[in-house]
C-alpha positions as CSV (number, residue, x, y, z in Angstrom):
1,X,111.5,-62.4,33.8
2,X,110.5,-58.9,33.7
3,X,113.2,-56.1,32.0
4,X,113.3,-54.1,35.2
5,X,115.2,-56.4,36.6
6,X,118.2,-56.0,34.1
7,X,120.7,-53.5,35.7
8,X,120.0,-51.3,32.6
9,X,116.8,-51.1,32.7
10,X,114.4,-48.2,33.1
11,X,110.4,-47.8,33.6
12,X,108.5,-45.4,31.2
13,X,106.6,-42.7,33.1
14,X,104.2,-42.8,30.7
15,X,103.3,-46.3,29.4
16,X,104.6,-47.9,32.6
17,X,107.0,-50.3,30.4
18,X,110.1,-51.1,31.6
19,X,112.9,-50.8,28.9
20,X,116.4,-50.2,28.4
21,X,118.4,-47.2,29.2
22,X,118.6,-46.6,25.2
23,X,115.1,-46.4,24.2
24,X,115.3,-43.1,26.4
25,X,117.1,-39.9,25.3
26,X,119.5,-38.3,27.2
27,X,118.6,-35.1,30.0
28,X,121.1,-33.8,31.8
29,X,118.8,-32.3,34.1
30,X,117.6,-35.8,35.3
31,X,119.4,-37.7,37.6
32,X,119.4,-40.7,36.0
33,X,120.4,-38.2,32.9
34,X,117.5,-39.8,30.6
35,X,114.1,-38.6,29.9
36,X,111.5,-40.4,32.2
37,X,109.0,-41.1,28.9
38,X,110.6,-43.5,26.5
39,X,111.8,-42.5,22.6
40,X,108.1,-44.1,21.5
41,X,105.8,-42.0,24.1
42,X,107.4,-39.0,23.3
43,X,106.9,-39.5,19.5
44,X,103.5,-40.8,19.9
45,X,103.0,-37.3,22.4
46,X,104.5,-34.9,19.7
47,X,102.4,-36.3,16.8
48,X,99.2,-36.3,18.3
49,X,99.9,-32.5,19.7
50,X,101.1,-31.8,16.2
51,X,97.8,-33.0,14.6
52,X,96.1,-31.0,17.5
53,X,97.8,-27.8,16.6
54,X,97.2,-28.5,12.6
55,X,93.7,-29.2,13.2
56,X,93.1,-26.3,15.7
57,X,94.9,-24.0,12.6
58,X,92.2,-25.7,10.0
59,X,95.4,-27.2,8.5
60,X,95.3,-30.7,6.5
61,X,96.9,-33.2,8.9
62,X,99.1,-35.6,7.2
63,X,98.5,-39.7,7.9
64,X,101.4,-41.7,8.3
65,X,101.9,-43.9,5.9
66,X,104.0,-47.4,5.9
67,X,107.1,-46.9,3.2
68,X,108.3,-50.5,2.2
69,X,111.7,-51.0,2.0
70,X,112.7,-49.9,-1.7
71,X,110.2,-47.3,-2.2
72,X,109.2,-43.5,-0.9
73,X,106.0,-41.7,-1.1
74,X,105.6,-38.4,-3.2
75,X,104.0,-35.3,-1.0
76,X,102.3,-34.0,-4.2
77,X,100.6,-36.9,-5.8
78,X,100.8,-38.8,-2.0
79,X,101.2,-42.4,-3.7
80,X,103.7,-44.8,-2.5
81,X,106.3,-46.0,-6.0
82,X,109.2,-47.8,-6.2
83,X,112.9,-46.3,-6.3
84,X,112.8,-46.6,-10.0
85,X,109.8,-43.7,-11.0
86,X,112.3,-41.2,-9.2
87,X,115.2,-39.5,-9.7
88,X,118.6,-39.5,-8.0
89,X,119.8,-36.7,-6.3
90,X,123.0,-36.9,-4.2
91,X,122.1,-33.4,-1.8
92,X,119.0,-35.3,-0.3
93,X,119.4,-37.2,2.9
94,X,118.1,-40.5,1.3
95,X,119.5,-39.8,-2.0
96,X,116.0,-39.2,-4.4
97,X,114.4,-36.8,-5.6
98,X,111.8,-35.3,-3.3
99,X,109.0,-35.8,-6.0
100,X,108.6,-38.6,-8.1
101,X,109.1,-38.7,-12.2
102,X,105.9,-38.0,-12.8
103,X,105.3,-35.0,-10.6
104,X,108.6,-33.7,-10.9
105,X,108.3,-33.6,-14.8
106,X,104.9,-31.5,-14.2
107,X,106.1,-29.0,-11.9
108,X,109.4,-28.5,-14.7
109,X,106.7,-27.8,-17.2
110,X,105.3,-25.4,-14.6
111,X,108.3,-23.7,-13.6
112,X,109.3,-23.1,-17.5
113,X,106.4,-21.8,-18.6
114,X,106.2,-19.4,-16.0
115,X,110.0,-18.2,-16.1
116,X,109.9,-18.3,-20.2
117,X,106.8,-17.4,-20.9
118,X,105.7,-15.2,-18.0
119,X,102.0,-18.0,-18.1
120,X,100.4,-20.0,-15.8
121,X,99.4,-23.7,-16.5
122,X,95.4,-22.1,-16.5
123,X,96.6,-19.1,-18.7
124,X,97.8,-21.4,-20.8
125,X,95.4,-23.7,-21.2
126,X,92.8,-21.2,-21.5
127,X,94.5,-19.6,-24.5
128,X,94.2,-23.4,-25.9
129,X,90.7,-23.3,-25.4
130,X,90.2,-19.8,-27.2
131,X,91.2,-21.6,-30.0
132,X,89.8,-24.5,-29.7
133,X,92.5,-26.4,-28.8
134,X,94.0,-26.0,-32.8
135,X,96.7,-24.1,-34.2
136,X,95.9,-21.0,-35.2
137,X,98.1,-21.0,-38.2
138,X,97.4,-24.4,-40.0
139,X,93.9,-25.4,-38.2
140,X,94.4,-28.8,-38.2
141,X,97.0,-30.2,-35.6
142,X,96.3,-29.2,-31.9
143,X,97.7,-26.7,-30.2
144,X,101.0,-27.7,-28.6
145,X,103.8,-25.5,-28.3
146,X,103.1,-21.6,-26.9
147,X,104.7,-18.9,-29.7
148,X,106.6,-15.6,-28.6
149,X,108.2,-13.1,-30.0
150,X,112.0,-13.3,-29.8
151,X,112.3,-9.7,-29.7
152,X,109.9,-8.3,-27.3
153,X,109.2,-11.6,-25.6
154,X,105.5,-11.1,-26.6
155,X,102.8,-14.3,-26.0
156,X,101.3,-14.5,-29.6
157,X,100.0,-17.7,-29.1
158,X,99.7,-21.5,-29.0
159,X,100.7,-23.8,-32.1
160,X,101.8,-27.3,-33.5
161,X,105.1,-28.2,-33.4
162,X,105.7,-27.5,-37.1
163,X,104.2,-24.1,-37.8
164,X,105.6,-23.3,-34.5
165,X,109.4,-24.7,-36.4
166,X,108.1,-23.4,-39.4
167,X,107.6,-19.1,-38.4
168,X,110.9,-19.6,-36.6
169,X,113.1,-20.8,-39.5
170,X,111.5,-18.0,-41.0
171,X,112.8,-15.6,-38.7
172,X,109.6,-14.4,-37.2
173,X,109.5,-12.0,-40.7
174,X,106.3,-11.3,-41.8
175,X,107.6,-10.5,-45.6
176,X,109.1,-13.5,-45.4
177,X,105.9,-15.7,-44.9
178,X,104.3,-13.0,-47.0
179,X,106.5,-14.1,-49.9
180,X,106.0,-17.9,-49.0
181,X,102.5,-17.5,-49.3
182,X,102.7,-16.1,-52.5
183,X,105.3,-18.5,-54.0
184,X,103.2,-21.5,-52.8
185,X,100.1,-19.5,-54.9
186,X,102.1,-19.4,-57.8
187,X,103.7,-16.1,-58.1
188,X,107.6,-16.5,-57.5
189,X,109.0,-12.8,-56.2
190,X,112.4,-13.1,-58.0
191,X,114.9,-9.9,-56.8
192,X,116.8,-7.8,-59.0
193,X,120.4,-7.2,-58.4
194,X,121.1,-3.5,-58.2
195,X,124.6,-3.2,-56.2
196,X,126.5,-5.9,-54.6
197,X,124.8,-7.3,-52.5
198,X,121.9,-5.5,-52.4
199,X,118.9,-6.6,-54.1
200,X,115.1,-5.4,-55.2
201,X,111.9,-7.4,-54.7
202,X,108.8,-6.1,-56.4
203,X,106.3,-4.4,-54.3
């Protein structure tokens, strides 16, 4: 028994199917006020004049890909993961984050270095690779955490972790690690009180 023969049936202009009223959208300008292609021809129609008018741009034209029911693909790293390697987000219309954990933890690293720092992942990394991928301070650990100035905001450069901790607890004062230096060599700068409060170190 053929579907055109159902009362609510209607024939597709375009792949000659006959299907129901609903797999048509509505057009008031019709008579039968629904489209004559069905929902799937006009899809099928838009994508393949989409890919057209990407291709005629020298755009990338992107595949569809199959999603599996509990997972979503990222648009940066284009792999296909499970709910759990992404976020939840409440404002998007499926309710995850648009990139995945991985991806999403990259372009954070991206965005702060640019909005603290005022550097680029390359600038960045090329400043590791001036020094040779070590701290410049204790030439040993590599280079980790980008230094500034606190003052001027000033890129000074890229350290460890701890000499990074280690010039900040300092104050950024260069008498200060001046006078470290010279108490670790031995010779402990010891001030002399000459008001309240106010105090003088050897020169």
């Amino acid at each position: 028994m053929r579907v055109a023969e159902e009362p609510n049936a209607k024939g597709c202009g375009k792949c000659g199917r006959d299907l129901p009223r609903a797999a048509f959208a509505r057009d008031r300008n019709r008579r039968d006020g629904l489209q004559p292609y069905c929902r799937e021809c006009v899809a099928e129609y838009g994508a393949t004049h989409y890919r057209r008018r990407r291709e005629a741009m020298g755009k990338t034209v992107r595949q569809k890909v199959t999603v599996p029911s509990g997972h979503k693909r990222c648009p940066q790293c284009q792999e296909v993961k499970p709910h759990t390697e992404w976020e939840r987000n409440r404002s998007s219309s499926d309710g995850w984050a648009s990139y995945c954990r991985t991806c999403r933890a990259g372009r954070n690293r991206t965005s702060y270095l640019k909005r603290k720092y005022g550097l680029t992942e390359a600038e960045r990394d090329a400043m590791v690779a001036s020094q040779r991928g070590l701290c410049v301070i204790c030439l040993k650990a590599p280079a980790a955490h980008v230094d500034h100035c606190h003052k001027t905001g000033r890129v000074r450069g890229v350290l460890c972790f701890n000499c990074n901790s280690a010039i900040g607890k300092l104050g950024d004062d260069p008498d200060a690690v001046r006078r470290a230096a010279a108490y670790l060599e031995g010779i402990s700068w010891k001030p002399i009180l000459v008001a309240p409060g106010v105090y003088q170190l050897p020169s």
